[in-house]
Wavefront OBJ file of the C-alpha trace (Angstrom):
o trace
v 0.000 0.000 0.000
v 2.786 2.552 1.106
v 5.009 1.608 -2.219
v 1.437 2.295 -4.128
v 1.436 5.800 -2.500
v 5.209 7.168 -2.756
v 6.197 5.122 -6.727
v 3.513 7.738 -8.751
v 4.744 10.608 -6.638
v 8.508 9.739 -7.055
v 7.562 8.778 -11.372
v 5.717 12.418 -11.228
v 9.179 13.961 -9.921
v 10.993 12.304 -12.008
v 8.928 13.337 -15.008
v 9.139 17.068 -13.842
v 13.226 16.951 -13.738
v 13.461 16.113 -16.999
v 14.735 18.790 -18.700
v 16.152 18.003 -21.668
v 16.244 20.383 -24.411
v 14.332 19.229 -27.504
v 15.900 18.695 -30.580
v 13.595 19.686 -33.511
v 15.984 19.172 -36.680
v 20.011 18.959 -37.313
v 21.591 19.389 -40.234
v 25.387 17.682 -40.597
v 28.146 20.295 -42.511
v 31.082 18.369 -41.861
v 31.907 15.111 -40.580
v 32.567 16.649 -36.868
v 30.548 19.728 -37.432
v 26.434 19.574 -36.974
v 24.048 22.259 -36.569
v 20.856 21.993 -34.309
v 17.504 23.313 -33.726
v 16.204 23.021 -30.793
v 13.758 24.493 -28.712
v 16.064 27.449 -27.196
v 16.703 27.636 -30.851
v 12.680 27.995 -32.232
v 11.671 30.048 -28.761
v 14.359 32.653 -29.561
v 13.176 33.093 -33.242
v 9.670 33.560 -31.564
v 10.937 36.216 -29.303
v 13.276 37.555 -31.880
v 10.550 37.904 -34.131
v 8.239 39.437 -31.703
v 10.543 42.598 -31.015
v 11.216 42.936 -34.598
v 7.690 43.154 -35.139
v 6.888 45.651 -32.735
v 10.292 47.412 -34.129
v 8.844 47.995 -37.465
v 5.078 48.708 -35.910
v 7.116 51.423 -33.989
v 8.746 52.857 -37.042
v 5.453 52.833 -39.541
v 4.054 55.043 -36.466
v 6.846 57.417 -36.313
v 7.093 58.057 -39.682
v 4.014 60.058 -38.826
v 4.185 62.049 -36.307
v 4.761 65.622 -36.382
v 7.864 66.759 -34.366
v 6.346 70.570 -34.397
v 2.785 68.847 -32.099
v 2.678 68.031 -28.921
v 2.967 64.306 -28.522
v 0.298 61.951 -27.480
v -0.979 58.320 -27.213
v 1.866 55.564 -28.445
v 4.612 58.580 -29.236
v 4.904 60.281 -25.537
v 5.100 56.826 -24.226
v 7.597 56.078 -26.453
v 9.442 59.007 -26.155
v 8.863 58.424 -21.871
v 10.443 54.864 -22.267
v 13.473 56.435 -24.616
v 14.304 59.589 -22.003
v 13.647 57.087 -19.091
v 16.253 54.973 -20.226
v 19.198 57.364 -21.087
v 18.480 58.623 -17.492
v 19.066 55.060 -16.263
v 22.216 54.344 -18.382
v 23.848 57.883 -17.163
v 22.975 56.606 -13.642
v 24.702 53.105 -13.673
v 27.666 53.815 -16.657
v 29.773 56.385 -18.050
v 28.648 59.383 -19.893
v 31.636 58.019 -22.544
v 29.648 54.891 -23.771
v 26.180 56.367 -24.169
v 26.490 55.172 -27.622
v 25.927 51.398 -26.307
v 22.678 52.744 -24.555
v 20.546 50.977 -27.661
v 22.589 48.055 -27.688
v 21.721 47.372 -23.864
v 18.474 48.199 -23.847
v 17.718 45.856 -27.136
v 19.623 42.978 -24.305
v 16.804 44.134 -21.904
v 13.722 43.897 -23.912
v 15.136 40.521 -25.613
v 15.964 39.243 -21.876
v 12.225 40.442 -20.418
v 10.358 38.208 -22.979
v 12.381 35.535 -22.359
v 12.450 35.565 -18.968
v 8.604 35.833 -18.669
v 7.941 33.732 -21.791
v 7.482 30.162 -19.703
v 3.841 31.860 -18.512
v 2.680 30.909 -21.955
v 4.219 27.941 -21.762
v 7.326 27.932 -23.984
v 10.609 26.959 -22.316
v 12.390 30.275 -21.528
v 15.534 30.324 -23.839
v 17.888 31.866 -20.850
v 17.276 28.481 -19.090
v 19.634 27.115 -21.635
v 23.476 27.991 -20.604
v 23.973 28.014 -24.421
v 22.201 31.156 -24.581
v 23.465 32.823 -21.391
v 26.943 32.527 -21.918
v 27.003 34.016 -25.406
v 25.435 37.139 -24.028
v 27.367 37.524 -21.149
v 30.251 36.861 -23.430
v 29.216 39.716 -25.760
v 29.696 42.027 -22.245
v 32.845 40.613 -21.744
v 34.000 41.781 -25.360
v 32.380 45.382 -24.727
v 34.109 45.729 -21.806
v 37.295 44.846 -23.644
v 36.181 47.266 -26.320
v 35.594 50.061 -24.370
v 38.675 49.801 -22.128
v 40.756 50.033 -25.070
v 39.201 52.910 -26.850
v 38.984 55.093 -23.914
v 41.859 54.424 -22.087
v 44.068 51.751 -23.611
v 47.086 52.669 -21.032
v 44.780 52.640 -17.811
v 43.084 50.042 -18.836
v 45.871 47.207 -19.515
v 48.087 48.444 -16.620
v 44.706 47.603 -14.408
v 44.997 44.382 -15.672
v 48.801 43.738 -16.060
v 50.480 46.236 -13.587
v 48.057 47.183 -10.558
v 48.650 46.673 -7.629
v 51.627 45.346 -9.358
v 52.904 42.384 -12.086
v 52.751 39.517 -9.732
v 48.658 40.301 -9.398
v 48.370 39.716 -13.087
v 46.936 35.969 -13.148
v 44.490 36.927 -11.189
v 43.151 39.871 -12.441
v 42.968 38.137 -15.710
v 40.879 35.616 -14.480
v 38.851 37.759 -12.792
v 38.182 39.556 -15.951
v 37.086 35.849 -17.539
v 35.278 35.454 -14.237
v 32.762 37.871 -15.662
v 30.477 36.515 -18.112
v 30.812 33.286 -16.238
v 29.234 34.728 -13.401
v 26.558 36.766 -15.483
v 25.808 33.695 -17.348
v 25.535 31.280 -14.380
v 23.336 34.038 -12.090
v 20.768 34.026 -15.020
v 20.898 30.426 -16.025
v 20.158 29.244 -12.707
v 17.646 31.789 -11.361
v 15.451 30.999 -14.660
v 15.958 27.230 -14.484
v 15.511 26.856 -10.966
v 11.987 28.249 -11.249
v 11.429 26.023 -13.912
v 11.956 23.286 -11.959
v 10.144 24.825 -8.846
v 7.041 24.830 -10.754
v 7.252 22.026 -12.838
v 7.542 20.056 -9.043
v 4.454 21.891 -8.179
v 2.402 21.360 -11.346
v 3.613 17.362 -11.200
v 3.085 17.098 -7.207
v -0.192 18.924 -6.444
v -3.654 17.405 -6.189
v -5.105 17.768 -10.194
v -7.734 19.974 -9.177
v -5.332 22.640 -7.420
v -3.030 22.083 -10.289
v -5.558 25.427 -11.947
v -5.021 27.327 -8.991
v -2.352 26.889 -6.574
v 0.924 27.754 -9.679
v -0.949 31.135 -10.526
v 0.994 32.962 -7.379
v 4.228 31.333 -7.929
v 3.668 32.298 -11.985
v 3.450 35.537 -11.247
v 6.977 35.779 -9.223
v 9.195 33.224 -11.186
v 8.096 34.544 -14.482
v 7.220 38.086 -13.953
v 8.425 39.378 -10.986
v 12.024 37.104 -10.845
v 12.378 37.144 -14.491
v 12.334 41.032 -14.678
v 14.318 41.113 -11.789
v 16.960 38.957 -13.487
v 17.121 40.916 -16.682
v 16.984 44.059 -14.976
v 20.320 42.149 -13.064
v 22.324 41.161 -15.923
v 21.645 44.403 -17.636
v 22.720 46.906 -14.683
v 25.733 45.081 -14.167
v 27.080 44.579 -17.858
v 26.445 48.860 -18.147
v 28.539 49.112 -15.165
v 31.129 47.012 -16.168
v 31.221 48.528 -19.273
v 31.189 52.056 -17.646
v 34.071 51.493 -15.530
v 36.305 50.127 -18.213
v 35.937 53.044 -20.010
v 36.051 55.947 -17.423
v 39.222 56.968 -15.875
l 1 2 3 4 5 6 7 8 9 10 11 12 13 14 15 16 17 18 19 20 21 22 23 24 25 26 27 28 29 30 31 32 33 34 35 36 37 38 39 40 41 42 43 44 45 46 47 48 49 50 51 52 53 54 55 56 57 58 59 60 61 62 63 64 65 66 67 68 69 70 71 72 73 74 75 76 77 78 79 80 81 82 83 84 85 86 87 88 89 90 91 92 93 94 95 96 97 98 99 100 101 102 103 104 105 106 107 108 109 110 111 112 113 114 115 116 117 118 119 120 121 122 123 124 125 126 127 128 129 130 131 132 133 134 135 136 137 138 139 140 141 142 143 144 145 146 147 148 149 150 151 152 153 154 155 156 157 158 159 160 161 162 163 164 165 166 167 168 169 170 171 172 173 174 175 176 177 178 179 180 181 182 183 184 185 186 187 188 189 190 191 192 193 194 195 196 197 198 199 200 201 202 203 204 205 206 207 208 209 210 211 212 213 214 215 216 217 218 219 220 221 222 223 224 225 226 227 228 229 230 231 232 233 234 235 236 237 238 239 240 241 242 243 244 245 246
């Protein structure tokens, strides 16, 4: 009777851990070389293709406004979000790399949706490392970047001289520490809720199963996941903002 009981919960946990990424289609190049789509892979066209849509919505709207009017309805809270956001790079970077301010806040939106994509049901694609670390990675190479057009001297003696020579190992790896530690933080914030509420979904009574995830929805996908992007984002402007300032 008792191994009746515990053997569907422990099948139903089981089930819930799985989380293999799904592998739609692969196509073979080489003999050692094969491309993959999976589902990080289809979810990030979705999102991708999402923001490009409302990117081009955006820009058939501008094209008619009148700069000389007062502006109203979709172009004040456009122009809101634009003014609201150079405030908040100034705030957390250097005046110096306000250029990268649309870069960053493209990461953001793309980083929102996919953080709070899993309420619809899709996998998020940030709970895949693969993704992660190729973003956190493209900070590391800004930071790089702007450290060497700003201040090329500061910036390599930081590394290579200060306090002084023998330092140098490790302040080169905690440079590559970086996007390690922005892609992990991400990573395991998103997948760890995934797995929180797959547990839940797999583990409640079926009835509750309608009602009792809607709470924890709301944090792990909305509240955590724009907390997370919100995260990664400050910290890659700040990196980026000390490299660069003197």
């Amino acid at each position: 009777m008792g191994n009746e009981t515990i053997q569907p919960i422990e099948a139903v946990a089981e089930e819930s851990l799985n989380f293999n990424i799904d592998v739609f289609a692969s196509f073979r190049i080489t003999e050692n070389i094969e491309i993959l789509i999976t589902e990080t892979t289809v979810n990030t066209w979705i999102i991708m293709g999402l923001l490009v849509l409302l990117g081009i919505i955006v820009r058939i709207k501008s094209n008619k406004w009148d700069p000389l009017k007062k502006p109203t309805g979709l172009q004040n809270v456009i122009e809101l979000a634009i003014e609201a956001w150079e405030k908040f790079f100034r705030s957390n970077s250097s005046d110096r790399v306000i250029y990268l301010a649309p870069w960053f806040f493209s990461l953001f939106a793309f980083l929102f949706v996919s953080n709070i994509i899993g309420i619809t049901g899709l996998r998020p694609p940030t709970a895949d490392w693969g993704m992660t670390f190729p973003l956190a990675f493209s900070t590391f190479l800004l930071i790089i970047f702007a450290g060497m057009r700003h201040r090329p001297k500061a910036y390599l003696k930081s590394i290579f001289l200060e306090p002084f020579f023998l330092f140098a190992p490790l302040n080169i790896i905690g440079e590559l520490a970086r996007p390690i530690s922005l892609s992990f933080r991400m990573f395991g914030n998103v997948l760890g809720g995934m797995i929180l509420l797959s547990l839940l979904y797999g583990l409640a009574p079926y009835v509750s199963r309608f009602i009792l995830p809607a709470p924890i929805h709301m944090y792990f996908d909305l509240v955590a996941g724009a907390l997370q992007a919100v995260i990664f984002v400050v910290l890659s402007i700040t990196f980026v903002g000390v490299a660069a300032e003197d």
